[in-house]
C-alpha positions as CSV (number, residue, x, y, z in Angstrom):
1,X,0.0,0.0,0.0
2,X,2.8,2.5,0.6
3,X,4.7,1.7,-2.1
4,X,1.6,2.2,-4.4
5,X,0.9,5.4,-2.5
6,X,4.8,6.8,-3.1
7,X,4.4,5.8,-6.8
8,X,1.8,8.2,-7.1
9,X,3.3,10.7,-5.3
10,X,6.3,10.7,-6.8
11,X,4.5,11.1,-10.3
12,X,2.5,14.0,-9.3
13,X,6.0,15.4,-7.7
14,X,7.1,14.9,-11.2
15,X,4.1,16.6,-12.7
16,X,4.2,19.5,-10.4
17,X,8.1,20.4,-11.2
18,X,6.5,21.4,-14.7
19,X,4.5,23.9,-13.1
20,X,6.8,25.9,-12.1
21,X,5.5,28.9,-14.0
22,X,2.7,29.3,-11.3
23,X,5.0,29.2,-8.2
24,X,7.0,31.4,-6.3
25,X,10.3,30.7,-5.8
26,X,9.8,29.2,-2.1
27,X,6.8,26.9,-3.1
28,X,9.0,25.7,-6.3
29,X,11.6,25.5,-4.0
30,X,9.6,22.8,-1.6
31,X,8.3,21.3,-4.8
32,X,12.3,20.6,-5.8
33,X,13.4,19.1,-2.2
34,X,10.0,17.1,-2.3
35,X,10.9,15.5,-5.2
36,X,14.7,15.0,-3.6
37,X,13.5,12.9,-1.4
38,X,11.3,10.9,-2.9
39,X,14.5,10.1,-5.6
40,X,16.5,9.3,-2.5
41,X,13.7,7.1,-1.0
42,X,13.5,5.2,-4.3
43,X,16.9,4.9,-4.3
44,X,17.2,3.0,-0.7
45,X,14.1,1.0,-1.2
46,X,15.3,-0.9,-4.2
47,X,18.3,-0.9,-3.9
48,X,19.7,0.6,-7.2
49,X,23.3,0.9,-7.4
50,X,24.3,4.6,-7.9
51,X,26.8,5.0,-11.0
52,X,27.9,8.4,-12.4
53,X,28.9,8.6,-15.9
54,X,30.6,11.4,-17.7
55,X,27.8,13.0,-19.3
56,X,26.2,13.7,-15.4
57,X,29.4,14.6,-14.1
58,X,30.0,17.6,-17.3
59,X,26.0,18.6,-17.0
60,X,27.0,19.7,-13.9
61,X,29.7,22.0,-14.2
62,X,28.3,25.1,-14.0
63,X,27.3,24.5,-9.8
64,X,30.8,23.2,-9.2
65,X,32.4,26.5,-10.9
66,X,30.6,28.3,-8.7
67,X,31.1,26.5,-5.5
68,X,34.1,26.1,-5.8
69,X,34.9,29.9,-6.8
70,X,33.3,30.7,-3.3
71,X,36.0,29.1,-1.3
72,X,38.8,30.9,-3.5
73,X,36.9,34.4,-4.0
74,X,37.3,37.3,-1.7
75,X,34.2,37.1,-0.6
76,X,32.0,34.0,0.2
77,X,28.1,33.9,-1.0
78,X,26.0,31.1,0.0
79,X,23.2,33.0,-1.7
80,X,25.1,32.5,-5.6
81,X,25.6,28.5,-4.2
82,X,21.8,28.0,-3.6
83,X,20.9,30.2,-6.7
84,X,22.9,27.9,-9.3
85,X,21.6,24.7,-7.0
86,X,19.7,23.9,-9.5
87,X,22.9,23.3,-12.1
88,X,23.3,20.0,-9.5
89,X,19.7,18.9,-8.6
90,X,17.7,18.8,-11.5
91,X,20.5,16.6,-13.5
92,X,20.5,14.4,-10.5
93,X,16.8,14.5,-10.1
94,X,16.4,13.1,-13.5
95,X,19.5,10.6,-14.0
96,X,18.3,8.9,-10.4
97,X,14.7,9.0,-11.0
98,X,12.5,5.8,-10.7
99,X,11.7,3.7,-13.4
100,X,8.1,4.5,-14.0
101,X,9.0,8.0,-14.7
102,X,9.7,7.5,-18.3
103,X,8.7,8.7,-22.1
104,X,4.7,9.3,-21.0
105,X,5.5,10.8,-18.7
106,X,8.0,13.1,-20.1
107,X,5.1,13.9,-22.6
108,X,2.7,14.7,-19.7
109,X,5.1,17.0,-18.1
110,X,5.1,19.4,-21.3
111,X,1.7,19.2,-21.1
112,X,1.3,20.4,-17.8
113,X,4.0,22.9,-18.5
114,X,1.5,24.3,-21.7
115,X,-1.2,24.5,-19.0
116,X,0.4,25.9,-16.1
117,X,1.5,28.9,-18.6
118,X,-1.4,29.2,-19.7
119,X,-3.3,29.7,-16.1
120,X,-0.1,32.1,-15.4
121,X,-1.1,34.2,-18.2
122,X,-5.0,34.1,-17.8
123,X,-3.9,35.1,-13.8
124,X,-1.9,38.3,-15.2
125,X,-4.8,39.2,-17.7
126,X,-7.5,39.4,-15.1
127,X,-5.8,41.1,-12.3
128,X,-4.8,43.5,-14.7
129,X,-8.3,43.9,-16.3
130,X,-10.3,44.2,-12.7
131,X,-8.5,47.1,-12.2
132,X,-7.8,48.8,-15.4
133,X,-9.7,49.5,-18.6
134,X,-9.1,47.1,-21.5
135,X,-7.6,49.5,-24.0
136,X,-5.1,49.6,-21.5
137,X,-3.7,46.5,-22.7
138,X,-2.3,48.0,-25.6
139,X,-1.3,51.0,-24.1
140,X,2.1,52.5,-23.2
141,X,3.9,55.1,-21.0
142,X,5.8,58.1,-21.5
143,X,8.9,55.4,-21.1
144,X,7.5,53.2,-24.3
145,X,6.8,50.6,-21.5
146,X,3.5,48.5,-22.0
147,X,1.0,49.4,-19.4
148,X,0.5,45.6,-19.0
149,X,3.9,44.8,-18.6
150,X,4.8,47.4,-15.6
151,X,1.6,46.1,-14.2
152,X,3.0,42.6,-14.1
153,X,6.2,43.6,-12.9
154,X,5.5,46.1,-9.9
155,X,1.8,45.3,-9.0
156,X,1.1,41.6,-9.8
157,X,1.7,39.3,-6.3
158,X,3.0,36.4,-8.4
159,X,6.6,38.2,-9.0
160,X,7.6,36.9,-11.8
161,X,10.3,39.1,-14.3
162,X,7.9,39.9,-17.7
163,X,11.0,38.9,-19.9
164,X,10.8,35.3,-18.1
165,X,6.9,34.9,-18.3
166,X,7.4,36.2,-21.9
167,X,10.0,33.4,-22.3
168,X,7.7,30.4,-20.7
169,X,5.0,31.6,-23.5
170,X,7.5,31.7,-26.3
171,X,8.5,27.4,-25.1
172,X,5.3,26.7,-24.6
173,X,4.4,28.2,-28.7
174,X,7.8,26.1,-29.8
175,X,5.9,23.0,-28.1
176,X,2.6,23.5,-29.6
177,X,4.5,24.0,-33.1
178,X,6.7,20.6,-33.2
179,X,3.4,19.0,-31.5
180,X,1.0,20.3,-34.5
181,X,3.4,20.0,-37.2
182,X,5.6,17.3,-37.0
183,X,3.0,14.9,-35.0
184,X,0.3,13.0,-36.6
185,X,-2.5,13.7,-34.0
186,X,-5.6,11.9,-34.3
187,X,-7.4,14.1,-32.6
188,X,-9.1,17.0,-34.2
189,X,-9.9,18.8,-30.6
190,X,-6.2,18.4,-29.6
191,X,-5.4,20.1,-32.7
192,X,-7.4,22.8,-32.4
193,X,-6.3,23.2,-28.7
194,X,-2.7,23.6,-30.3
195,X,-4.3,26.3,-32.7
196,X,-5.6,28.4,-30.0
197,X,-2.9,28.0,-28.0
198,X,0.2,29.3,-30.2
199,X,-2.5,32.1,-31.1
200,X,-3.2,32.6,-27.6
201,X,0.5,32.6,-26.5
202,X,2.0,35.1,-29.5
203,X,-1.0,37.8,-27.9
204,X,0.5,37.0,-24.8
205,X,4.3,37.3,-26.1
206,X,2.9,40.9,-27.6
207,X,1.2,42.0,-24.3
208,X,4.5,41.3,-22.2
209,X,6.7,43.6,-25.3
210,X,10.0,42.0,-24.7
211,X,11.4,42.4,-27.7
212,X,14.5,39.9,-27.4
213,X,11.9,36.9,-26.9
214,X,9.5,38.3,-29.8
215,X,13.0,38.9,-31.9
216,X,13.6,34.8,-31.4
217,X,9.5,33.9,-31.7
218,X,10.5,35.1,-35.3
219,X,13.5,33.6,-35.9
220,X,11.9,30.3,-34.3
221,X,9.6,30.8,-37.2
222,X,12.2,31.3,-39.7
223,X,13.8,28.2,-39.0
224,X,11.4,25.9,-38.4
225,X,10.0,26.5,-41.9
226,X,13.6,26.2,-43.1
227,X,14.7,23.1,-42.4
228,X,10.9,21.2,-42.5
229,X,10.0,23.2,-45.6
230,X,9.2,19.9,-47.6
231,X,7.9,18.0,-45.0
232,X,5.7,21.1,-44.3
233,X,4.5,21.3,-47.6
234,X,3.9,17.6,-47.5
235,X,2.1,18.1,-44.6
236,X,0.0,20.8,-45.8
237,X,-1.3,19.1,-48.9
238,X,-2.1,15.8,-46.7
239,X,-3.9,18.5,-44.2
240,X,-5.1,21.6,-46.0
241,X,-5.9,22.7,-41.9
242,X,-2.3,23.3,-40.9
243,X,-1.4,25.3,-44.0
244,X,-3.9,27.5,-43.0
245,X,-3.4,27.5,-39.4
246,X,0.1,28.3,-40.1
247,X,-0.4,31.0,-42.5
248,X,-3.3,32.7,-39.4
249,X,0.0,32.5,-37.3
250,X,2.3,34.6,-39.9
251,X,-0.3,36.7,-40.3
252,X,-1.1,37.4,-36.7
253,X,2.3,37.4,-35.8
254,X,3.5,40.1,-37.9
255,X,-0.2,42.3,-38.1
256,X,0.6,42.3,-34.1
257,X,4.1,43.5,-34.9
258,X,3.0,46.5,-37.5
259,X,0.8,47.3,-34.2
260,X,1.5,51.0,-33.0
261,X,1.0,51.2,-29.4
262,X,3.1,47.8,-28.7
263,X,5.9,46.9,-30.6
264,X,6.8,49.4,-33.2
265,X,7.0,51.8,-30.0
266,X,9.8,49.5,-28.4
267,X,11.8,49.2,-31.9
268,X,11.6,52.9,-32.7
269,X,12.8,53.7,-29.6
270,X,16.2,51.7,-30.6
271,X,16.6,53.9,-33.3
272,X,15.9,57.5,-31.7
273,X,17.6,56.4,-28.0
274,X,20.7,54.4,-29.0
275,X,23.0,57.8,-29.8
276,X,20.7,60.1,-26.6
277,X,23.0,59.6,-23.3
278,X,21.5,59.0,-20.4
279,X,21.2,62.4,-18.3
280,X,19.3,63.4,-15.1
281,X,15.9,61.5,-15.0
282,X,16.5,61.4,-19.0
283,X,16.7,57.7,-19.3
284,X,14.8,54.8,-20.3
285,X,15.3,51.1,-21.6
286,X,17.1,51.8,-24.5
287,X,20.1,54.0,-23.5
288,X,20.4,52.2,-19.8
289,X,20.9,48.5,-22.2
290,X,23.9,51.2,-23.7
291,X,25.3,52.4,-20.8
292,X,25.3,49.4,-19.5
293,X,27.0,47.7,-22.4
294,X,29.7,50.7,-22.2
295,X,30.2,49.8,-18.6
296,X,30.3,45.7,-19.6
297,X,33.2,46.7,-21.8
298,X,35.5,49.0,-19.8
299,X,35.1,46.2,-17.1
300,X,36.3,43.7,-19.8
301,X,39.4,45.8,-20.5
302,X,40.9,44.9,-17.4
303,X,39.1,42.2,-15.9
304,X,41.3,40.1,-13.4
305,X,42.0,36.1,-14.1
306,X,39.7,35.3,-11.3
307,X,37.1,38.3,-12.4
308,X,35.5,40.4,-10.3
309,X,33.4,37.9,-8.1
310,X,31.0,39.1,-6.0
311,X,32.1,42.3,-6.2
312,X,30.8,42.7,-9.8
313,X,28.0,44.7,-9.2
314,X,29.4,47.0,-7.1
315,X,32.4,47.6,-10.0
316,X,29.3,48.4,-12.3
317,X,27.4,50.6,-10.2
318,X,30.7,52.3,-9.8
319,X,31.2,52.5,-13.6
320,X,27.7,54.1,-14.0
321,X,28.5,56.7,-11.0
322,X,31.8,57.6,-12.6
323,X,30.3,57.6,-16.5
324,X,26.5,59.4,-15.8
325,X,25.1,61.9,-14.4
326,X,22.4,60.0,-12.9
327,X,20.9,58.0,-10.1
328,X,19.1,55.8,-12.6
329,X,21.1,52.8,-11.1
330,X,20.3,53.4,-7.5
331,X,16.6,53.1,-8.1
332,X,16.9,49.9,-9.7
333,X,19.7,47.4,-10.3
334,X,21.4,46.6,-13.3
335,X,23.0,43.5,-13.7
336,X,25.2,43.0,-17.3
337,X,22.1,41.8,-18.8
338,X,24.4,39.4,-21.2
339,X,24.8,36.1,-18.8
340,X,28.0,35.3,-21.1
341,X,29.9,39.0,-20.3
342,X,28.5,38.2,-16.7
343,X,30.4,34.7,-16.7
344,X,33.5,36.5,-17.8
345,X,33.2,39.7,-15.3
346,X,32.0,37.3,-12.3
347,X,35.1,34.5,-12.5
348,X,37.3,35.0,-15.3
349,X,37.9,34.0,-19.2
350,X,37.8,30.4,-17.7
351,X,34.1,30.5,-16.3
352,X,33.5,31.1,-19.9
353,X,35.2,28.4,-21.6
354,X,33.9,25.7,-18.5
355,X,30.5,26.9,-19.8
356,X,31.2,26.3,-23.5
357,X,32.4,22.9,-22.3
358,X,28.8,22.1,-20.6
359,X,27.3,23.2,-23.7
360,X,28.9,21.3,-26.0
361,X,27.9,18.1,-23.3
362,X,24.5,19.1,-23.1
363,X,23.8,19.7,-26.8
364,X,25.4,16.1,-27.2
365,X,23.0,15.0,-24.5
366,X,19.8,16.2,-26.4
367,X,21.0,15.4,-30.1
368,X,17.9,13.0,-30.2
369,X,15.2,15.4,-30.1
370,X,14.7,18.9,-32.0
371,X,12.6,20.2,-30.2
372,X,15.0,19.9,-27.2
373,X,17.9,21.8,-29.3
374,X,14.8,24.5,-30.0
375,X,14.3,25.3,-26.4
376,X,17.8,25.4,-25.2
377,X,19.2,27.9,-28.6
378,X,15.7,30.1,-27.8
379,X,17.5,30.3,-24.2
380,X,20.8,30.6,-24.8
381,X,19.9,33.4,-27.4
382,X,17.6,35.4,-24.8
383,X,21.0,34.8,-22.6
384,X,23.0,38.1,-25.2
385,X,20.3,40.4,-23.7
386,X,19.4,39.3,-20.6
387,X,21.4,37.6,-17.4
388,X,18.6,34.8,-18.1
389,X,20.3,31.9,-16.4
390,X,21.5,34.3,-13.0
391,X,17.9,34.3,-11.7
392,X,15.8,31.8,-10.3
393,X,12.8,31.2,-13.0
394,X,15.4,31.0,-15.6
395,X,17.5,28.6,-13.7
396,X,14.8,26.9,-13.3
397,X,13.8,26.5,-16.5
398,X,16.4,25.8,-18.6
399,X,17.8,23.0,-16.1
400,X,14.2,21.5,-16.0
401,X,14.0,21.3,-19.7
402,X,17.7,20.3,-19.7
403,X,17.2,17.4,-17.6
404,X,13.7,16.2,-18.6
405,X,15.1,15.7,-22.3
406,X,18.6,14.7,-21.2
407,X,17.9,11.9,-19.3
408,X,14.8,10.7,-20.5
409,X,16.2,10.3,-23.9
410,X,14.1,7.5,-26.1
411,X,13.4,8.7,-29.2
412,X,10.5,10.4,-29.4
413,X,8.7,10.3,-33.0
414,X,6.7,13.6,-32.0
415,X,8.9,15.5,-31.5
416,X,12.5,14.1,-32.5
């Protein structure tokens, strides 16, 4: 009886570290050790020997450059060990998992990922809408910033970072694409679920305006129609449906883009702000992503072997002081917002290159599934504007995806 009873527990622990897009970080957190120790209570009950191969070992390098950087830096942070925990625990979650938790299950998981972004975004839309009108949505401020999307960010109880919600959407439209077009689906109502849902989630991507995750729902496009172009057309003239349901997609995609109050807005402003220094209160996305790039650089110049450690914001807040005259970054910290510059700044030339080495492991450990290579380049691209992988819901999710296609690795017809 308890043995049936952890079973089932164990697969709904399973299931619930997909939904991760509706937690905070402290439930997600419980939901991870949970899951721990229900891997470690497998473990002793049956008795399975505990092997490490190489492949576990190297997907794991990114925690044990950091840990180990603590005990040589200047200063030792337990907070940057438990941030890149994850790097450890979810490789080690999935290589040790129990035996049932296999290819269906895998399949479920996305599923529940699709849904729990979903809910996420449904959440965002009506707290918004109970307090604001709805032509709001598609409204801006005098900062080119969506109403919607500083809602989210300052007002919204779920804190959650609008480029990371924007980035769960943008997986969960790259799932609903492999699933519709490269997966004979039987079903004519899970079809149309997929239909709604990539329409659903590129109004979602829009609403949330960040424009490096809209730049790669392109580009996702692009590629995807690339290198399936005859199997798509084969595809379409079998099922005269997804032609059109593709072509809705375009259509939507880039009449949302030609959009005045939303997008447009956020790529003019490149144009007009790029060469306008930031001065006084005179600031705004645009020419804080160039000073900070300035700042990224000078640091680079003369960046020590071991890098600046935890002392690397603290170098670029004094880079802004000494560069602007403005308090822009005392109201709000700015990281590097490029997690590769970041690697280099924070440990050295060689934090980079041990990276490079754990992603040359990890693309060797998904080779077997596209849609796997997908997600990770959609994340590692978001990574040359955005410190994606030093927070906690991007953590999270690239080392979940990581691991759920990593380890359970049969080859999946659906989406392989």
């Amino acid at each position: 009886m308890l043995t049936v009873f952890i079973k089932k527990f164990s697969i709904i622990m399973f299931f619930a570290l997909a939904a991760f897009p509706l937690m905070t970080p402290t439930i997600n957190s419980i939901v991870i050790i949970t899951t721990c120790l229900l891997v470690i209570y497998n473990l002793i009950t049956t008795c399975k020997p505990i092997k490490f191969n190489k492949n576990l070992i190297l997907l794991t390098l990114v925690f044990w450059m950091f840990f180990i950087y603590q005990f040589i830096a200047n200063e030792f942070s337990f907070k940057i060990i438990l941030l890149n925990l994850p790097f450890l625990v979810f490789p080690l979650i999935f290589y040790f998992r129990p035996e049932y938790i296999e290819k269906k299950i895998k399949d479920q998981s996305l599923t529940v990922f699709q849904i729990s972004v979903v809910i996420a975004s449904l959440y965002f839309l009506s707290v918004f809408l109970i307090s604001n009108q709805t032509k709001s949505l598609f409204l801006v401020n005098n900062y080119n910033i969506p109403f919607f999307r500083d809602f989210v960010f300052n007002k919204a109880s779920l804190k959650i970072h609008p480029t990371y919600i924007a980035s769960f959407l943008l997986i969960s439209y790259t799932i609903s694409l492999f699933k519709f077009f490269k997966n004979t689906l039987s079903n004519n109502y899970i079809k149309t679920l997929h239909i709604f849902n990539m329409l659903f989630l590129c109004f979602m991507i829009v609403l949330f305006n960040s424009k490096i995750v809209f730049l790669v729902l392109l580009i996702s496009n692009g590629v995807f129609l690339f290198f399936y172009f005859k199997r798509f057309l084969k595809c379409c003239r079998k099922n005269p449906l997804k032609s059109i349901t593709f072509t809705i997609i375009t259509i939507v995609i880039f009449g949302i883009f030609s959009s005045e109050n939303l997008i447009i807005k956020r790529f003019i402003e490149l144009k007009t702000e790029l060469s306008s220094p930031i001065k006084g209160d005179y600031y705004n996305s645009t020419n804080i992503r160039v000073a900070i790039l300035k700042c990224n650089l000078s640091l680079l110049k003369n960046v020590p072997v071991l890098g600046y450690g935890n002392a690397l914001q603290n170098k670029l807040n004094g880079c802004f002081k000494a560069n602007y005259n403005s308090d822009f970054y005392i109201k709000s910290t700015y990281n590097t917002h490029n997690y590769y510059i970041n690697l280099i700044l924070y440990g050295g030339w060689l934090f980079l290159f041990i990276f490079l080495i754990y992603i040359f492991t990890l693309f060797f450990s998904i080779k077997h599934t596209t849609l796997a290579i997908f997600i990770i380049l959609q994340i590692l691209v978001i990574n040359l504007t955005e410190n994606y992988l030093s927070r906690h819901y991007g953590i999270i999710t690239f080392n979940y995806f990581l691991a759920l296609f990593a380890f359970i690795n049969h080859k999946d017809s659906a989406l392989s």
